[in-house]
N, C-alpha and C positions, 0 to 999 in steps of 0.2 A: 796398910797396903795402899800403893795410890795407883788409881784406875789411869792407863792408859789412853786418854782421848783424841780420838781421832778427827780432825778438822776435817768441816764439810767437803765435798766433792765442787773445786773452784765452778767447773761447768754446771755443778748444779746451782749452785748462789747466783753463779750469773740467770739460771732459767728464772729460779723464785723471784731473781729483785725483778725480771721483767713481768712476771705474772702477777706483780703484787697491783690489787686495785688503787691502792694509796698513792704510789706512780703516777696511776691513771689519773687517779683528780688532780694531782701534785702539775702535772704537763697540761694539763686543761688549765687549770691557776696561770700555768705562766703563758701561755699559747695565749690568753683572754685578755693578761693584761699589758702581754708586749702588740698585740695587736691594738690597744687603746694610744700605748703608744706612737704606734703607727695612723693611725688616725688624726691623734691631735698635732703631730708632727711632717708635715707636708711632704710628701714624699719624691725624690727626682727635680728638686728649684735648682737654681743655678747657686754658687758657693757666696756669692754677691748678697743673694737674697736670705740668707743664714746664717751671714756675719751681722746684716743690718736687724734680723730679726731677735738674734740670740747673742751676739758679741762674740770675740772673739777664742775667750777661752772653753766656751757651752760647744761651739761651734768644732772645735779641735775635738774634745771628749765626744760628742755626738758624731764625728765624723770617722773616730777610731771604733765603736761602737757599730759603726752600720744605720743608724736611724735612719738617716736620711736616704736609703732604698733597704730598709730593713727585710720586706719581705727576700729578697732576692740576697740575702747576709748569709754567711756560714752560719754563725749558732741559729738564724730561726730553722735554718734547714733542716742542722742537729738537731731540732727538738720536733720537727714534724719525723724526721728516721725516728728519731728515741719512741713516739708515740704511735708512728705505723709497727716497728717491733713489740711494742708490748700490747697493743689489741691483737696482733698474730699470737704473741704467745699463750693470753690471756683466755682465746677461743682453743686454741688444743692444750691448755691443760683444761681448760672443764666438757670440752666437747667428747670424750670419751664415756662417759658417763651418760651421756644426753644420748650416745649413738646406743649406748647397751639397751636402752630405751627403747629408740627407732628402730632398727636392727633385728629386734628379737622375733622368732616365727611363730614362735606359741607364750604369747604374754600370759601371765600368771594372771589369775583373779583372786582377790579373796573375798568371797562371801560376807564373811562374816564382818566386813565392811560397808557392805553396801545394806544389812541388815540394822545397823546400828545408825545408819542415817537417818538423818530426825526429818527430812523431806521427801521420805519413801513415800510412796502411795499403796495402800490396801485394800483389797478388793476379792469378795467373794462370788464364786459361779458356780454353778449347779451343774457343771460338764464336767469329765474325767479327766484327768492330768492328762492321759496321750491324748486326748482330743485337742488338747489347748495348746498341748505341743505341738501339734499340726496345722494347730490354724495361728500361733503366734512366733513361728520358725520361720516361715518365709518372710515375713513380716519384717522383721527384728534382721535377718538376711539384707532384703533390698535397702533398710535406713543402715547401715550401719555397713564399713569394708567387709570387717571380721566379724564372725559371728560363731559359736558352739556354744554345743549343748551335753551339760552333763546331770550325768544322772546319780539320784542321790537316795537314799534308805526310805526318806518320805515322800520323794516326787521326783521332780527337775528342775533343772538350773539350764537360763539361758543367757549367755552371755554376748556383748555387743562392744564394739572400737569402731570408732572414725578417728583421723586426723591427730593420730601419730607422728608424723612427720613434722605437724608443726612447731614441736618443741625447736625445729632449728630455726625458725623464724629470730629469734635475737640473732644466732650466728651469720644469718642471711643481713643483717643487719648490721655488723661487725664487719662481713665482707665489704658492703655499701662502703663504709667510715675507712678502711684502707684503700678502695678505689681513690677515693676524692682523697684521700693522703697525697697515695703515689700520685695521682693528676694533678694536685700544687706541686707537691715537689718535681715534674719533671717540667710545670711550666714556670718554676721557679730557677732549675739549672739550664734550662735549654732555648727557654722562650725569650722573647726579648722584643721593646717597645721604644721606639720611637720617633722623630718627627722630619718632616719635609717642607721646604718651599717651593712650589714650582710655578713660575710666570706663564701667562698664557701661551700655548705653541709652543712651550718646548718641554725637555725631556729629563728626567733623572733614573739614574740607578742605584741610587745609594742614600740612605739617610743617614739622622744624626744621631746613636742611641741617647736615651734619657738619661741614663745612669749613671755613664760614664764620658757623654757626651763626644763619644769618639765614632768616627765615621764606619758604617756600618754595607758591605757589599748586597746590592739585588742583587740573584739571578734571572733577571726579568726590568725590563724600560717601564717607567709610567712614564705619560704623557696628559698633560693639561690639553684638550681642545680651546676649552672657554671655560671661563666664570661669569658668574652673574648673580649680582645682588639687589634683590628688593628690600623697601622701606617701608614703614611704619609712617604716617602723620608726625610726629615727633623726631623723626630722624634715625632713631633705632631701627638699627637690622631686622626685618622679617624673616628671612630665609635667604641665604646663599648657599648657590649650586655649581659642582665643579663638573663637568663631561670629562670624565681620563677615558683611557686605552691604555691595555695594555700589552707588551709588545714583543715576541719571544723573533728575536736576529733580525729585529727592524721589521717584524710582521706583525700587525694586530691580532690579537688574540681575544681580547674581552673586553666590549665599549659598557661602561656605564653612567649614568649621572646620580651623583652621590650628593645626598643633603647631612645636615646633622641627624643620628641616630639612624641612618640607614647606609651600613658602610659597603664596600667592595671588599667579594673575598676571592683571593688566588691562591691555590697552594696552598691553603692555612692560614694565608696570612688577609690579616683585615685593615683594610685602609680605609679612615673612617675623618669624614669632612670637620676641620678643628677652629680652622680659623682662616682669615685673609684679610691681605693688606694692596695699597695700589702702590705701584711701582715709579718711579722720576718718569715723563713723557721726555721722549727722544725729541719730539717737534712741536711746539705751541704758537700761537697766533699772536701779537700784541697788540693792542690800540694805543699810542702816542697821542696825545692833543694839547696844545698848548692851554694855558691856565686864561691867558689875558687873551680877550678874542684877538683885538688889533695883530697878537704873534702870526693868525691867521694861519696856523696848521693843523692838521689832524688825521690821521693816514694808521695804514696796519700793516703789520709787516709778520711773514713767518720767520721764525728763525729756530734756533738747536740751543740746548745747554752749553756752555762754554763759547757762543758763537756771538761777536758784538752786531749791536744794533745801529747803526748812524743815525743821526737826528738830522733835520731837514737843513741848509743853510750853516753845516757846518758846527752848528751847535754844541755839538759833544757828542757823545754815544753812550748805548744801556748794553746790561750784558747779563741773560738770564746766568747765574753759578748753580743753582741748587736747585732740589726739590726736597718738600719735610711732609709728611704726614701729620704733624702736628705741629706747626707752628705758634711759637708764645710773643704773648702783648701783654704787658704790663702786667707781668704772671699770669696770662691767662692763654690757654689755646683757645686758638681762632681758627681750627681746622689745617686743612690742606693747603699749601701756600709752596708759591715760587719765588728765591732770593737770589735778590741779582743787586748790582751794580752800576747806579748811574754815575757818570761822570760829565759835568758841564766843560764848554769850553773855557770859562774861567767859572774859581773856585775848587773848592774837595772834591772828591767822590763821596756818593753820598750811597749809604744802603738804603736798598728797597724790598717792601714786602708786600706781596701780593697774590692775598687769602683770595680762593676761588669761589670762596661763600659771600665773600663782601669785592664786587667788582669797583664801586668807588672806595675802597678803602685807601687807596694813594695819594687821594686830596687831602685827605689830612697832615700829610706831607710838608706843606705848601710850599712845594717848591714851583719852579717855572713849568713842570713839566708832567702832564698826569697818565699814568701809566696804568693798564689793567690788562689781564688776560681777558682776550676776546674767546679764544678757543685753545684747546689743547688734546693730545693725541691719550684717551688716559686707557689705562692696563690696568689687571689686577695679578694679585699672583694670590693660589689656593694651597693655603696652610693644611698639612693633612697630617694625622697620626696613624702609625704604619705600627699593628701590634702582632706578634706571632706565640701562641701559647700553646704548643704540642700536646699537654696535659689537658686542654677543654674535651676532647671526643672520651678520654677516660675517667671525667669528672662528670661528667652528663651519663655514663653509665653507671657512676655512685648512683648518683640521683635513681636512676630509674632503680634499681637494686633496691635502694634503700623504702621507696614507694612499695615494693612487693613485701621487703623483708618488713615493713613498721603493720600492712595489711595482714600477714599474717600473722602476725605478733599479737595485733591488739583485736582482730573482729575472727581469728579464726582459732578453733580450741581442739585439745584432744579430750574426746569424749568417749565416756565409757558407762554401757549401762546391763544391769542384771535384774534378771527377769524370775523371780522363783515361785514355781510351782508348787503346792504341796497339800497333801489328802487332810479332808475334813471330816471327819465322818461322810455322808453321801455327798458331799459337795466339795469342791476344792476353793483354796485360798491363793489368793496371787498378792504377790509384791513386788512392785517395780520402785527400782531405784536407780538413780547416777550419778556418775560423776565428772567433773570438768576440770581444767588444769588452769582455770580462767572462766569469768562472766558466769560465776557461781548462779548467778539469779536469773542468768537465762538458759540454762540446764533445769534451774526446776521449772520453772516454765514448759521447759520441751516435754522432762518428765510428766508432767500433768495432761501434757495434751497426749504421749504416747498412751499413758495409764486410760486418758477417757476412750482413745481409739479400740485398747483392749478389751476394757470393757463390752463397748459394743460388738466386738468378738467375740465374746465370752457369751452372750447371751445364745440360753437353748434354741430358738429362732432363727441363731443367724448361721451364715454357710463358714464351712469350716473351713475352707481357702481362701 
């Protein structure tokens, strides 16, 4: 005869595969090591900088993959849903069992549990069982929530609970771990990071995201007032600082000046001081001076980008074209520098460079005519990263959650203790004993000190309340 078998219940296979703990490490495993990945793989460069790093076939495969803004990829997300569903599931199917625990109005004792304890304590007194039940009732009452007393063929029994409840301390703990789930994941679907340039005095509403480098709307103006950078002896940057505003229908709304590590928040969203560069000057000053004294000239003239210069006497004329931020000589930068165009009245045209760090650098030249910037009109524009993560205010309540739930988990216990009384011939015998559900060794501790407090209870001298 061949049995019948009935294939599991689909919704139930689906609950077990989530409740199974094996999952759990199994998505911990891969959450660990795609975040390693993410780590050693730089995340949001430009497509430039991951052809040149990784070539081009790594670069194709990583790029169908998501690496390169992994956190923000469909499968990590799947696998943060996969593992916020299986700590949900994993806390109601054993939390029922935990609650029959908490829940219960008249917890069972068993005696003959606490009698078999090998860190009971024993002690004999010369008073009557009711006596001792009335001077160790209130007692055993005020340290302990619950408290009764029953009574038994040789004496009494009294029994004692605290801190029952905290067996849900791990679940409080589980709650924490899908806070901070959901709070990646929704600043992973909804948040989004970043960047701007804005030149001094003026205004933007829009950045550029990192991800997908495509332009991203404010509903809100910034505004650069000023920048400004200090140096170091060495020439490295000390600190640069940007004054924005910012500006709800061309009204200021919130002035402040922003360094590195102390950003501006609006709405959410955090604008936080990244970087800056100087801008081409609209008007600069030159100094012309002939090489050979006898040419007998030397004079300054303002002028504009794209604007020619005349030379004295017909000469020929210069013609600032450019501005570089980093100007190269002989493979090397030599800083900040203006390129321009001299041309003689006979002969070529000849290029000119002219580093703001080196004012005679044009003699090198040698031609007839030595050129430098005397002055120039210079700007900056302040780089800034604009990040918005709607998942931080529910990620910071993990945290705190998770601070209470790990506090009662590890320093707080459910305890339990019994008290028995019983006739000795003209004296009676006491035994205290308890128990803990955690910090075994400092339960007997407590026991020992309840026991010596009893004792001095116990004695015929002392008052029986």
């Amino acid at each position: 005869m061949v049995k019948n078998e009935t294939s599991p219940d689909p919704k139930n296979r689906i609950w077990m595969f989530f409740a199974s703990v094996k999952l759990t490490v199994a998505l911990l495993l891969t959450l660990a090591v795609t975040s390693i990945i993410g780590t050693v793989i730089p995340q949001n460069e430009s497509p430039a900088a991951y052809v040149n790093a990784y070539g081009e076939n790594l670069y194709r495969i990583f790029s169908v993959l998501n690496f390169f803004d992994m956190y923000r990829s469909w499968w990590f997300q799947l696998l943060i849903i996969f593992l916020t569903i299986n700590v949900v599931v994993c806390s109601l199917e054993r939390l029922p069992k935990t609650w029959k625990i908490v829940s219960v109005k008249v917890p069972p004792f068993n005696a003959d549990r606490f009698r078999d304890d090998n860190s009971k304590v024993d002690f004999q007194s010369q008073r009557s069982v009711q006596t001792l039940r009335q001077a160790f009732e209130p007692f055993i009452c005020k340290k302990f929530n619950y408290c009764r007393v029953e009574e038994t063929d040789k004496g009494v029994l009294l029994f004692g609970e605290k801190g029952r409840w905290t067996r849900l301390g791990a679940y409080i703990v589980h709650m924490s771990i899908i806070f901070l789930l959901v709070g990646a994941l929704i600043g992973s679907i909804y948040g989004f990071e970043g960047f701007v340039n804005i030149p001094e005095g003026q205004t933007v509403n829009q950045i550029r995201l990192r991800n997908s480098n495509e332009i991203y709307p404010l509903d809100f103006d910034i505004r650069c007032d000023r920048f400004s950078v200090s140096f170091y002896e060495t020439g490295t940057p000390k600190e640069y600082r940007s004054a924005l505003t910012i500006l709800e229908e061309e009204k200021p709304v919130l002035q402040k000046d922003i360094i590195v590590n102390d950003p501006l928040s609006y709405k959410g969203i955090n604008i936080f001081q990244s970087s800056y560069g100087s801008l081409p000057s609209e008007s600069l000053t030159l100094s012309i001076s002939s090489r050979e004294p006898q040419l007998g000239f030397n004079f300054v003239k303002e002028t504009k980008i794209g604007e020619p210069v005349e030379l004295p006497d017909g000469k020929g004329s210069v013609v600032i074209q450019d501005y570089t931020n980093s100007a190269q000589f002989g493979g090397r930068s030599i800083g900040e520098a203006f390129i321009g165009v001299l041309t003689p009245k006979e002969g070529e045209p000849v290029q000119v460079i002219l580093p703001l760090r080196f004012p005679n650098f044009d003699r090198m030249r040698q031609g007839d005519f030595i050129i430098a910037v005397q002055d120039y009109e210079k700007k900056f524009y302040t780089g800034l990263q604009v990040a918005y993560d709607p998942g931080v205010p529910v990620v910071y309540l993990g945290f705190i959650v998770m601070i209470l739930g790990c506090f009662i988990t590890f320093f707080i216990s459910h305890q339990r203790i019994c008290i028995e009384v019983i006739r000795a011939g003209n004296s009676s015998r006491v035994m205290v004993a308890g128990t803990s559900n955690k910090n075994k060794l400092g339960m007997q501790q407590k026991i020992k000190r309840i026991s010596e407090k009893l004792q001095g209870m116990s004695q015929v001298n002392s008052p029986t309340t």
